[in-house]
C-alpha positions in Angstrom: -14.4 16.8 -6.4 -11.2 19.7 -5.6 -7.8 18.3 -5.3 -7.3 18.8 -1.6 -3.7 19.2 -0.3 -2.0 20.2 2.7 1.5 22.2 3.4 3.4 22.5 6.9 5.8 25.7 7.2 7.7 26.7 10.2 8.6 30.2 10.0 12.7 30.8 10.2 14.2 32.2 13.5 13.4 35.9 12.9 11.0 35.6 10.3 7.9 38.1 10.7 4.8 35.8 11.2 2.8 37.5 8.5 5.9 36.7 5.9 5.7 33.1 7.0 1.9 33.2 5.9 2.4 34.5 3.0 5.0 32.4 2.0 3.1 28.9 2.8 0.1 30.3 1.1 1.9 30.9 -2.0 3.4 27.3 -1.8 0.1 25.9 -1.6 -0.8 27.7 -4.9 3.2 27.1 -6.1 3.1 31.0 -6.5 5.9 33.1 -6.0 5.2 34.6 -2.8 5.7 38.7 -4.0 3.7 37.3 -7.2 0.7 35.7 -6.1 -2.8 36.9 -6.4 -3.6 36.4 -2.6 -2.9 40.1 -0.6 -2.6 39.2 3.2 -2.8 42.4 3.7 -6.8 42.9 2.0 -7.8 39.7 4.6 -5.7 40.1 7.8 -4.3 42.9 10.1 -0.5 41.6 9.8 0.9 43.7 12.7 -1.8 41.8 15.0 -0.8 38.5 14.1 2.6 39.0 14.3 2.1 40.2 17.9 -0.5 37.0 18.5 2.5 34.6 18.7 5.7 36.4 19.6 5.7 35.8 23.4 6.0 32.2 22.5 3.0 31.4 24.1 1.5 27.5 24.9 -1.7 26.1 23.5 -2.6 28.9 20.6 -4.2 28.4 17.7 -5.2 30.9 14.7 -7.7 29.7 11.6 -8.4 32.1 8.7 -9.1 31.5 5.2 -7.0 32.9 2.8 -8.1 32.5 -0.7 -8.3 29.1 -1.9 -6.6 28.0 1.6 -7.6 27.3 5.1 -4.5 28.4 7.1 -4.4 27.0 10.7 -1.3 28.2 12.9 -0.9 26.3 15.8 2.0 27.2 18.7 3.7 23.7 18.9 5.3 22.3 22.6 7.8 24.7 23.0 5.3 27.9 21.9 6.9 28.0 18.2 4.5 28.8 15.5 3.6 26.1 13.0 1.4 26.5 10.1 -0.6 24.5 8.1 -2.3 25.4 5.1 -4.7 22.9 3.4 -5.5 24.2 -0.4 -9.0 23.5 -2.1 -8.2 23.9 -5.8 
């Protein structure tokens, strides 16, 4: 049976949505986020989903895989991005 884990990351003020992916994916895998194997870019459009969550908007929620990862981002009370990412290694 995998060794299942999960990671919560909430994106700085300003910080590009796609970054913020790529940066709690590469946690999951405790990769260096430039250095990992995973390529957002091969899986996701990244100028999409940083629109998908900029007007702040209630009650939205994003799942994808992402290599060895589900990522789930989910816009919390106040419409604020919140991501999850649950690794299956």
């Amino acid at each position: 049976m995998g060794n299942e884990q999960s990671f919560h990351y909430e994106p700085a003020e300003g910080e590009e949505l796609s970054t913020a992916v790529v940066t709690a994916v590469a946690e999951a895998h405790e990769e260096d986020a430039i250095e990992q194997k995973w390529l957002i870019s091969e899986d996701i459009d990244t100028d999409a989903l940083d629109r998908l969550f900029q007007n702040h908007q209630l009650k939205m929620t994003l799942q994808f895989e992402a290599d060895t990862t589900t990522v789930t981002i989910i816009a919390d009370e106040m419409g604020y991005p919140v991501i999850t990412v649950e690794s299956h290694r």
